[in-house]
PDB file with one MODEL, atoms N, CA, C and O in Angstrom:
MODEL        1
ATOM      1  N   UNK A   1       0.188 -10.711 -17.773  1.00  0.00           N
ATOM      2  CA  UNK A   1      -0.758 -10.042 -16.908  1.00  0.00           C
ATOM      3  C   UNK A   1      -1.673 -11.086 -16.261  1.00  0.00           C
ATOM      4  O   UNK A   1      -2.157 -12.042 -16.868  1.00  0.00           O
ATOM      5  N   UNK A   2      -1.882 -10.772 -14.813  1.00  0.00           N
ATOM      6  CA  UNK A   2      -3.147 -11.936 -13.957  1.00  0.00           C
ATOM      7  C   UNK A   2      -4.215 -11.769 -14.377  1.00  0.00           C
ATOM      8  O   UNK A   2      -4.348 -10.626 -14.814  1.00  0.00           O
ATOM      9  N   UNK A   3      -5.345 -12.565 -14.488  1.00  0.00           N
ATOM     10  CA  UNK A   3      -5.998 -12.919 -15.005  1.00  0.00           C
ATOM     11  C   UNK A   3      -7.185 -13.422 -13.736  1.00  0.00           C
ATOM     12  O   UNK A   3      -7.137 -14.605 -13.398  1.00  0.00           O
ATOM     13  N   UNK A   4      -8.261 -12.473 -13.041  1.00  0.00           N
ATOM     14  CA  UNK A   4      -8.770 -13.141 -11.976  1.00  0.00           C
ATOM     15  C   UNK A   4     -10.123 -14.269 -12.853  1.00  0.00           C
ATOM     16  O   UNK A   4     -10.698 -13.971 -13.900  1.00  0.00           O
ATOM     17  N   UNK A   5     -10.361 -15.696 -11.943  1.00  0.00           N
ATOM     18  CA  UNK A   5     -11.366 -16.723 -12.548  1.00  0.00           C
ATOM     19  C   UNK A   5     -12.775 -16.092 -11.695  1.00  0.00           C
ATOM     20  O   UNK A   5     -12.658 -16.266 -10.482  1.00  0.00           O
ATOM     21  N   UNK A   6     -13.417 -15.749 -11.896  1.00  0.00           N
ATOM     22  CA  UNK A   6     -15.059 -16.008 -10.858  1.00  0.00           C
ATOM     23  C   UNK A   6     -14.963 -17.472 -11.214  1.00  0.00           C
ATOM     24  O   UNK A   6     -14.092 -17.791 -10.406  1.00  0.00           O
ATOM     25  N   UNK A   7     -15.252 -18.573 -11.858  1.00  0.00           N
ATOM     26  CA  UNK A   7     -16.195 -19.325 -11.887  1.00  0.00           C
ATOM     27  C   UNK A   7     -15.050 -20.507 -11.810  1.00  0.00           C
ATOM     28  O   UNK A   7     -13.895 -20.502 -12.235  1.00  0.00           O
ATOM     29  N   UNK A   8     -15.813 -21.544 -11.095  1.00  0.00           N
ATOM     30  CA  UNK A   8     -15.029 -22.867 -10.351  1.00  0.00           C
ATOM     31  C   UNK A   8     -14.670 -23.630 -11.735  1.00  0.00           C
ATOM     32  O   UNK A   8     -13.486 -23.843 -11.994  1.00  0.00           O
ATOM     33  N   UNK A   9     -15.689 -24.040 -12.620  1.00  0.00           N
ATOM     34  CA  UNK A   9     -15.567 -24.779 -13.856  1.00  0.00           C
ATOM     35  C   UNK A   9     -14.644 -24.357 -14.402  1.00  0.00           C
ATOM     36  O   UNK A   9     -13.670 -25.105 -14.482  1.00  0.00           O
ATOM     37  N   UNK A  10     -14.541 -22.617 -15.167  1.00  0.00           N
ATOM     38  CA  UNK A  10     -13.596 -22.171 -16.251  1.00  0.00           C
ATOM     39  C   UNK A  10     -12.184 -22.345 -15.249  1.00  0.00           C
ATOM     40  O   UNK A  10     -11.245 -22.655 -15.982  1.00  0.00           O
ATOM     41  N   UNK A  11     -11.873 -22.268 -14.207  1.00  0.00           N
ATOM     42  CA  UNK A  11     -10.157 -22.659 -14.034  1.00  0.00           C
ATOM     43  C   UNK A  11      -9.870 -23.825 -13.620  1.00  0.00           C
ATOM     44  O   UNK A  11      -8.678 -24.107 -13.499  1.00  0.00           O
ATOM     45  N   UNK A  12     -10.925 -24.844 -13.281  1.00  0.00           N
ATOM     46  CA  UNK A  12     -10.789 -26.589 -13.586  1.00  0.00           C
ATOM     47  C   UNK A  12     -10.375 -26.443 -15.179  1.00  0.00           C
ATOM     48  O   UNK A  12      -9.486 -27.264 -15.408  1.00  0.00           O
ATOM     49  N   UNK A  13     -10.632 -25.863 -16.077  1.00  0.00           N
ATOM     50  CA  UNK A  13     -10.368 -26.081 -17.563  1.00  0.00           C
ATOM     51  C   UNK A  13      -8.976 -25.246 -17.450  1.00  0.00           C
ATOM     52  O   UNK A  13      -7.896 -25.800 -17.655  1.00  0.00           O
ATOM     53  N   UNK A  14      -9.083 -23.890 -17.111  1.00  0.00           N
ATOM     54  CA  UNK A  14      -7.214 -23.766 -17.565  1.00  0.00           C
ATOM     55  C   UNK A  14      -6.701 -24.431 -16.722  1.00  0.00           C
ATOM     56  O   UNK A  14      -5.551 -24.612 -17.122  1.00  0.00           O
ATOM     57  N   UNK A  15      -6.874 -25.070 -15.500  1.00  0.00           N
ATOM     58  CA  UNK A  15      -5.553 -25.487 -14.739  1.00  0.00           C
ATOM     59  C   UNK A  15      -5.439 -26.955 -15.639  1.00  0.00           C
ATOM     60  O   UNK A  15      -4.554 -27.576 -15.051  1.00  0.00           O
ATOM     61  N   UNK A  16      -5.887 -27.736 -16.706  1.00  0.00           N
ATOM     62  CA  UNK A  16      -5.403 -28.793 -17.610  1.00  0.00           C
ATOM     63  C   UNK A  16      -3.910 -28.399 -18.072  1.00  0.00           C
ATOM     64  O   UNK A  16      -2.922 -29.113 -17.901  1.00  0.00           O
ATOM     65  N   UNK A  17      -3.928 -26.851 -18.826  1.00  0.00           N
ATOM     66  CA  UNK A  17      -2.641 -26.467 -19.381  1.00  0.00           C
ATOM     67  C   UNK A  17      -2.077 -26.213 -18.110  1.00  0.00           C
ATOM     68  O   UNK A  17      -1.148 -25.677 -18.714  1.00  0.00           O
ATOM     69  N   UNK A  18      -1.770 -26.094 -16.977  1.00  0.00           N
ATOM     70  CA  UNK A  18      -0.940 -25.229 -16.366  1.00  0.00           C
ATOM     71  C   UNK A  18       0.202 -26.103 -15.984  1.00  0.00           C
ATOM     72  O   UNK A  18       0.071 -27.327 -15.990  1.00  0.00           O
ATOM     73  N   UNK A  19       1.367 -25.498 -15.638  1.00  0.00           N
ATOM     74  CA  UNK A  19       2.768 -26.324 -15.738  1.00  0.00           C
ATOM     75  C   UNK A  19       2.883 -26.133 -13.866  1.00  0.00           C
ATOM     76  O   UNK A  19       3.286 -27.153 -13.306  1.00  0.00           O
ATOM     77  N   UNK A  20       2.604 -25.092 -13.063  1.00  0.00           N
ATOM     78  CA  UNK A  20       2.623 -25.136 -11.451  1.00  0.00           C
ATOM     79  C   UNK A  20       1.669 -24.563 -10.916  1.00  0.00           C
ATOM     80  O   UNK A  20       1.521 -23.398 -11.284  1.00  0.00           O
ATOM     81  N   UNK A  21       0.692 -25.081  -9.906  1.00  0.00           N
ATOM     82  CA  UNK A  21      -0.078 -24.446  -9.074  1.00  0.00           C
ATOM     83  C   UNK A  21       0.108 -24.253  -7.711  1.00  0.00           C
ATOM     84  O   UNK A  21       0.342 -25.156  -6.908  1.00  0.00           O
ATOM     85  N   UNK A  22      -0.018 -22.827  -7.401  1.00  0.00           N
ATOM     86  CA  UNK A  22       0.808 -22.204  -6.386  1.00  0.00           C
ATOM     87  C   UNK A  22      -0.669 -21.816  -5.529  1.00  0.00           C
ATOM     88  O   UNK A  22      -1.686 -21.350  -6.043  1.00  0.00           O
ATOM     89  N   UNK A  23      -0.454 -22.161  -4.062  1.00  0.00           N
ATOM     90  CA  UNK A  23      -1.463 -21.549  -3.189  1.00  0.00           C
ATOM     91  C   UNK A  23      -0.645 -20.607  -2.446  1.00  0.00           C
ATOM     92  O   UNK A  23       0.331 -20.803  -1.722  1.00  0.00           O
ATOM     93  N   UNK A  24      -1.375 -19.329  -2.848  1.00  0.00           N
ATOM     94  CA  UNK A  24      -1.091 -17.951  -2.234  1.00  0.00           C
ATOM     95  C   UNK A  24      -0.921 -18.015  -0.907  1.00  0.00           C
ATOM     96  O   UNK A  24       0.139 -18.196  -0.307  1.00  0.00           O
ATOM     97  N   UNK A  25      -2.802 -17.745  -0.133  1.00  0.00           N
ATOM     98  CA  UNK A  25      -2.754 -16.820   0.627  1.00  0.00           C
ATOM     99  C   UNK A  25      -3.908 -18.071   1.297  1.00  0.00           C
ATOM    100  O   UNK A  25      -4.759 -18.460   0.496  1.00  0.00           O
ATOM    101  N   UNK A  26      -3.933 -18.618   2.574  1.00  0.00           N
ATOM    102  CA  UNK A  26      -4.650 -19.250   3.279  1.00  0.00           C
ATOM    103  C   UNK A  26      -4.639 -18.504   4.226  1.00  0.00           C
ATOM    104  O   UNK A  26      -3.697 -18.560   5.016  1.00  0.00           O
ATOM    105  N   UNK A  27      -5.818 -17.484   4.428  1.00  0.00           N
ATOM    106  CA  UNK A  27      -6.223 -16.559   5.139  1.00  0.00           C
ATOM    107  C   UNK A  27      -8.129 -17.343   5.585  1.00  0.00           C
ATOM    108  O   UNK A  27      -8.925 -17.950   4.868  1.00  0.00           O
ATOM    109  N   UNK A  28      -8.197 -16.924   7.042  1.00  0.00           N
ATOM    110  CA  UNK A  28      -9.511 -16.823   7.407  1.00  0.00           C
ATOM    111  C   UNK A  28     -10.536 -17.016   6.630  1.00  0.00           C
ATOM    112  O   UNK A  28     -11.223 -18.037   6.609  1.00  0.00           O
ATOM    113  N   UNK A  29     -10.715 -15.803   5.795  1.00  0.00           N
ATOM    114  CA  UNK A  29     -11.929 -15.240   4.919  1.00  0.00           C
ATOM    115  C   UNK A  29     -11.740 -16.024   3.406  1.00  0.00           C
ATOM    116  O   UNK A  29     -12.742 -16.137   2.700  1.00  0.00           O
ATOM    117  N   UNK A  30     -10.249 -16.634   2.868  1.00  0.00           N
ATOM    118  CA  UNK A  30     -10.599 -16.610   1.858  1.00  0.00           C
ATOM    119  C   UNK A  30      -9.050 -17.513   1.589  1.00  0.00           C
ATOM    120  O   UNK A  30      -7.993 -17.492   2.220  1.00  0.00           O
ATOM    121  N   UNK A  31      -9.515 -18.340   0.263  1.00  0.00           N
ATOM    122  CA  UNK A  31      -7.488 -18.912  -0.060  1.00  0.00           C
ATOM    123  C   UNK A  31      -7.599 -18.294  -1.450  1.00  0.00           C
ATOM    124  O   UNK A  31      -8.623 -17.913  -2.018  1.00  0.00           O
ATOM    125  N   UNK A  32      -6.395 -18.273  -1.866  1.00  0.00           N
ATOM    126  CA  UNK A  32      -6.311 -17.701  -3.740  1.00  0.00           C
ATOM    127  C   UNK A  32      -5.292 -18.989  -3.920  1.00  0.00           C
ATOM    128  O   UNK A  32      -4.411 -19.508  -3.236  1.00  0.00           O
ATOM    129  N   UNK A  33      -5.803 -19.187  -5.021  1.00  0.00           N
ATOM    130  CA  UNK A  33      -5.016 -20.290  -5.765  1.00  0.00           C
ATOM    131  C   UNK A  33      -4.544 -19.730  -7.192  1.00  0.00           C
ATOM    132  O   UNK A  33      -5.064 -19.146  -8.143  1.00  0.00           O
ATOM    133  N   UNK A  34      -3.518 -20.128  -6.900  1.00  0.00           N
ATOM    134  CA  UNK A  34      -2.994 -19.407  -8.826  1.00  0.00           C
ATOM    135  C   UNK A  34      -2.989 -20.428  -9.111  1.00  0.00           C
ATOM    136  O   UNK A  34      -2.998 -21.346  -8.291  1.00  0.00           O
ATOM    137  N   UNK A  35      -2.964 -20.656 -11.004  1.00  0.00           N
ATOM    138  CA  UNK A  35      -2.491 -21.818 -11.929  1.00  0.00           C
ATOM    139  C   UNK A  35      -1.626 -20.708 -12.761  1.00  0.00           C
ATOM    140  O   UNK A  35      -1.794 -19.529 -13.071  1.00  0.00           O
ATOM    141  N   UNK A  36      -0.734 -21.577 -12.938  1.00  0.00           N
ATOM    142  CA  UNK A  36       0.856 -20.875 -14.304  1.00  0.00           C
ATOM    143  C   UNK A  36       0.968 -21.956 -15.603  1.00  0.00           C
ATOM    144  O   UNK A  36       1.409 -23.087 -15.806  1.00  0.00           O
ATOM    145  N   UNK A  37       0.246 -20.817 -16.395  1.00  0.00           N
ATOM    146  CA  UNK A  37       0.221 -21.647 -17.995  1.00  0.00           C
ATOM    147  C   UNK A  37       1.715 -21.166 -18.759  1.00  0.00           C
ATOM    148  O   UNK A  37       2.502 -20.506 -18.081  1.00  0.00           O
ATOM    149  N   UNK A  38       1.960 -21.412 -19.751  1.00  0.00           N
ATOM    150  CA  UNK A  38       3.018 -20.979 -20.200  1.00  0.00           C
ATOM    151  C   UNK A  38       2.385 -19.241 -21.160  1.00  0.00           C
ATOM    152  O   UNK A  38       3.295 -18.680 -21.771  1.00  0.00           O
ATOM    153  N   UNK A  39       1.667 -18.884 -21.198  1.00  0.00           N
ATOM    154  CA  UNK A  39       1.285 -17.471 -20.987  1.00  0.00           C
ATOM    155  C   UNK A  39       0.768 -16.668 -20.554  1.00  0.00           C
ATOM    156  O   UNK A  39       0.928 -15.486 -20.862  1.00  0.00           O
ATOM    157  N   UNK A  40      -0.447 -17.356 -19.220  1.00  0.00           N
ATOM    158  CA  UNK A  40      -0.438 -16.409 -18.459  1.00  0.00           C
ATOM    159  C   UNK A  40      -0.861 -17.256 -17.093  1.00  0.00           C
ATOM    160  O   UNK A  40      -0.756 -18.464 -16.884  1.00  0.00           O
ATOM    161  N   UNK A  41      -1.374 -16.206 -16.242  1.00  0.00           N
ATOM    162  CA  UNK A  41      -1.472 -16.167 -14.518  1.00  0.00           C
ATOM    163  C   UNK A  41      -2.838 -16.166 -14.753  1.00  0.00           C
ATOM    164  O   UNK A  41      -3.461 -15.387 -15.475  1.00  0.00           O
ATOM    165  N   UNK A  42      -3.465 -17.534 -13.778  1.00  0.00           N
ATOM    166  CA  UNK A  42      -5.005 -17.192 -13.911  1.00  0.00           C
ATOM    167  C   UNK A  42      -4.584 -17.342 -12.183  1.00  0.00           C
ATOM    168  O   UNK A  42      -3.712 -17.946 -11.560  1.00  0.00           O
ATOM    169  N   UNK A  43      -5.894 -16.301 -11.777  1.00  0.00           N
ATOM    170  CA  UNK A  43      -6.084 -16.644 -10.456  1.00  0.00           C
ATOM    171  C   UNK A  43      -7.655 -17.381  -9.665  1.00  0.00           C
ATOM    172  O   UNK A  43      -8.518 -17.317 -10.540  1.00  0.00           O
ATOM    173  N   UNK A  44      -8.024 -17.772  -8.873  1.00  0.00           N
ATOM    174  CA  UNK A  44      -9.334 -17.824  -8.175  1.00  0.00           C
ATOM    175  C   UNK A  44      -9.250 -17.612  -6.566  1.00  0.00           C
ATOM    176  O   UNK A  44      -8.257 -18.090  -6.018  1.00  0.00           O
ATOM    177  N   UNK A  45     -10.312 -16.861  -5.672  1.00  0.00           N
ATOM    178  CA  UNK A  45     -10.128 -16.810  -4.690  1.00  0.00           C
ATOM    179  C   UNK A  45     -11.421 -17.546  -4.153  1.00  0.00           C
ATOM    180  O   UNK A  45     -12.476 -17.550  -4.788  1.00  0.00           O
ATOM    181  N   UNK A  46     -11.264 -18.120  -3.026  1.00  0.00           N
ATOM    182  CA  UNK A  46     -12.441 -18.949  -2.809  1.00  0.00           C
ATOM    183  C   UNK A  46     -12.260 -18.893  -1.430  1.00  0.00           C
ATOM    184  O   UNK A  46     -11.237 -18.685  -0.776  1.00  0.00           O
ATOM    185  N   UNK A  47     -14.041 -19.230  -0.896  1.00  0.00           N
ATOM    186  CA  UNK A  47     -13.922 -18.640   0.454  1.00  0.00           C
ATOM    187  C   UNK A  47     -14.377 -20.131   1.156  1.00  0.00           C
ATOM    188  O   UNK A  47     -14.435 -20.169   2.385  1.00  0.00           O
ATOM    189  N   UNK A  48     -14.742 -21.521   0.264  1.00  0.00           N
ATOM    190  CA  UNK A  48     -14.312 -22.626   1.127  1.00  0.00           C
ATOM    191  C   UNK A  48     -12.998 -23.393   0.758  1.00  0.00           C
ATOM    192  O   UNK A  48     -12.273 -23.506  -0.231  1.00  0.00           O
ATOM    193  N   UNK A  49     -13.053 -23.881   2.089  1.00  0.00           N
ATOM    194  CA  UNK A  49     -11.590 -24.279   2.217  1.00  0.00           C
ATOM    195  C   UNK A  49     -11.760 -26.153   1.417  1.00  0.00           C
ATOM    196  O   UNK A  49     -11.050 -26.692   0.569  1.00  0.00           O
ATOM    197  N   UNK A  50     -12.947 -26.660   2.131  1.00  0.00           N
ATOM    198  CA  UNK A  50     -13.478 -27.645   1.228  1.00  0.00           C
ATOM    199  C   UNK A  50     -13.255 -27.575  -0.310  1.00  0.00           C
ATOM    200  O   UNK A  50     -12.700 -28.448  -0.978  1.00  0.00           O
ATOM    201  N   UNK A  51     -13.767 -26.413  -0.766  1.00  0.00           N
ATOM    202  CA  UNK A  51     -13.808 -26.894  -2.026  1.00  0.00           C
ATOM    203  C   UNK A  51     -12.379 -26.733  -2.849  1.00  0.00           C
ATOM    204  O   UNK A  51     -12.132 -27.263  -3.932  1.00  0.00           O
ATOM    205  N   UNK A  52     -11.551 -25.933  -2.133  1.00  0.00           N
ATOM    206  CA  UNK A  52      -9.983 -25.294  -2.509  1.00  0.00           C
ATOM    207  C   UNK A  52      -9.148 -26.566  -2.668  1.00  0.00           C
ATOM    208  O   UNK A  52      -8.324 -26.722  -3.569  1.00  0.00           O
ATOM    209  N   UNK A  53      -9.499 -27.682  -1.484  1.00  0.00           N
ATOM    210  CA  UNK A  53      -8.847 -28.715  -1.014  1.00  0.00           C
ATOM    211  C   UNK A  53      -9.362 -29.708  -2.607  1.00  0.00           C
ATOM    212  O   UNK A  53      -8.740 -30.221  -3.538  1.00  0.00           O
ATOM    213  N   UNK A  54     -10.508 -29.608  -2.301  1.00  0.00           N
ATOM    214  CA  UNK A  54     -10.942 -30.782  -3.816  1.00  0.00           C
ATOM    215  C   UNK A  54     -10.385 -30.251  -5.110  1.00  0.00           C
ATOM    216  O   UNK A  54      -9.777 -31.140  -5.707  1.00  0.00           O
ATOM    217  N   UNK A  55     -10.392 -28.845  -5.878  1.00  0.00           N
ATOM    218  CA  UNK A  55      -9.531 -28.245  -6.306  1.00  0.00           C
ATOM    219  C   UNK A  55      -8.045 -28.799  -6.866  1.00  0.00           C
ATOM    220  O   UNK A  55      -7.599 -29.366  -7.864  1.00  0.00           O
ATOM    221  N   UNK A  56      -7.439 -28.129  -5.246  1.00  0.00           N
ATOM    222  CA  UNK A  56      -6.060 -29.037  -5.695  1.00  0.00           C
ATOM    223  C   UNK A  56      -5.626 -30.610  -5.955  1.00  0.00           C
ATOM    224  O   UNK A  56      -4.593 -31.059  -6.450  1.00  0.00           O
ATOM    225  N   UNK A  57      -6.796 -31.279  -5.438  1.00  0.00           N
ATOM    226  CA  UNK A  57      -6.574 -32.749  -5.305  1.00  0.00           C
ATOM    227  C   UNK A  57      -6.814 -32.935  -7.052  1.00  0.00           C
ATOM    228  O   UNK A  57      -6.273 -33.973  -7.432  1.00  0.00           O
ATOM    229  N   UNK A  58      -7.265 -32.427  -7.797  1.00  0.00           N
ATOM    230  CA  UNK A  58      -8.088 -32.299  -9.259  1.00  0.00           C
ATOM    231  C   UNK A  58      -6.085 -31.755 -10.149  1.00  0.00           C
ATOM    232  O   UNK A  58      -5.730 -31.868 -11.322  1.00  0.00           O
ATOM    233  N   UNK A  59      -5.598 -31.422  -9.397  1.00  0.00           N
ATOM    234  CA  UNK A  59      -4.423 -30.636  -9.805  1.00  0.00           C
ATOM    235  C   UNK A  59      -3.459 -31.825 -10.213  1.00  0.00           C
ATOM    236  O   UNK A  59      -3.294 -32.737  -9.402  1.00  0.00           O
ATOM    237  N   UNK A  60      -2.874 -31.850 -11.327  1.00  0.00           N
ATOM    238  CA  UNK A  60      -1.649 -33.354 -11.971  1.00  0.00           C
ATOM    239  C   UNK A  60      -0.658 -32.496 -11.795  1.00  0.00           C
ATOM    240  O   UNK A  60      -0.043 -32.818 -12.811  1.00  0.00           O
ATOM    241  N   UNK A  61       0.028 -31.621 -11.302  1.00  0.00           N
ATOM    242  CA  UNK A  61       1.283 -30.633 -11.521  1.00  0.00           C
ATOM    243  C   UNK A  61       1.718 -30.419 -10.134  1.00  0.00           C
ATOM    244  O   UNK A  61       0.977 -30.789  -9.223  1.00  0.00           O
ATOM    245  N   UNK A  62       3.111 -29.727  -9.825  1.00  0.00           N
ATOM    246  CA  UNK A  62       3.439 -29.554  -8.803  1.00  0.00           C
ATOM    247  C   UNK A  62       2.639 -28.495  -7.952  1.00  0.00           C
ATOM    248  O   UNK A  62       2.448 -27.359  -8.384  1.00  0.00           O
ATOM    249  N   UNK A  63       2.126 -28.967  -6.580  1.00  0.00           N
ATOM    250  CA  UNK A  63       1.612 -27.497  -5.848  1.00  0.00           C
ATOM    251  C   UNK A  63       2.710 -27.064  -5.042  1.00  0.00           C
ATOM    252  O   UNK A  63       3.531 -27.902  -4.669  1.00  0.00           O
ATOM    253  N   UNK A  64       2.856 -25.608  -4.658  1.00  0.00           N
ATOM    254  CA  UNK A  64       3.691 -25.067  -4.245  1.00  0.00           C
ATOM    255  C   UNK A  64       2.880 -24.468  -3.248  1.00  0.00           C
ATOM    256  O   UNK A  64       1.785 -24.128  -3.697  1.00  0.00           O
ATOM    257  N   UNK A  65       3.064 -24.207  -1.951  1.00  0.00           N
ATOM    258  CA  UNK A  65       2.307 -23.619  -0.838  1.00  0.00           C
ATOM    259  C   UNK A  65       3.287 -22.330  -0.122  1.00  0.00           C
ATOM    260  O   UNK A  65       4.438 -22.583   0.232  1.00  0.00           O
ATOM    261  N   UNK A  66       2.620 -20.770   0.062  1.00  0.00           N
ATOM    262  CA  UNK A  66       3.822 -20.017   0.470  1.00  0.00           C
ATOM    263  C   UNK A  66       2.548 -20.032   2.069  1.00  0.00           C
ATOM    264  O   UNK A  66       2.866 -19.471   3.118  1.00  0.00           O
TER     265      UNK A  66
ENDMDL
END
């Protein structure tokens, strides 16, 4: 089951475990970034693109962009 993050810190900490981070949805208003642990789906949606970008740069795993 997904798992939505509010807070920037707590999914800098799960995305350590996560095995792929996948960017959803780069929309206008907002991007969602998933991280995939080996049990679950965390998500975050964030409405700068700045900080999404620093984010993934923070990411050691494959990103996947749809």
């Amino acid at each position: 089951m997904p798992m939505e993050i509010k807070n920037v810190d707590e999914f800098l900490e799960k995305m350590k475990y996560a095995k792929k981070i996948i960017v959803v949805n780069r929309m206008p208003k907002y991007i969602k970034i998933k991280a995939r642990t080996k049990r679950r789906l965390y998500t975050l949606k964030l409405h700068d693109e700045k900080l999404a970008e620093e984010i993934l740069s923070k990411a050691k795993v494959e990103i996947v962009e749809y």
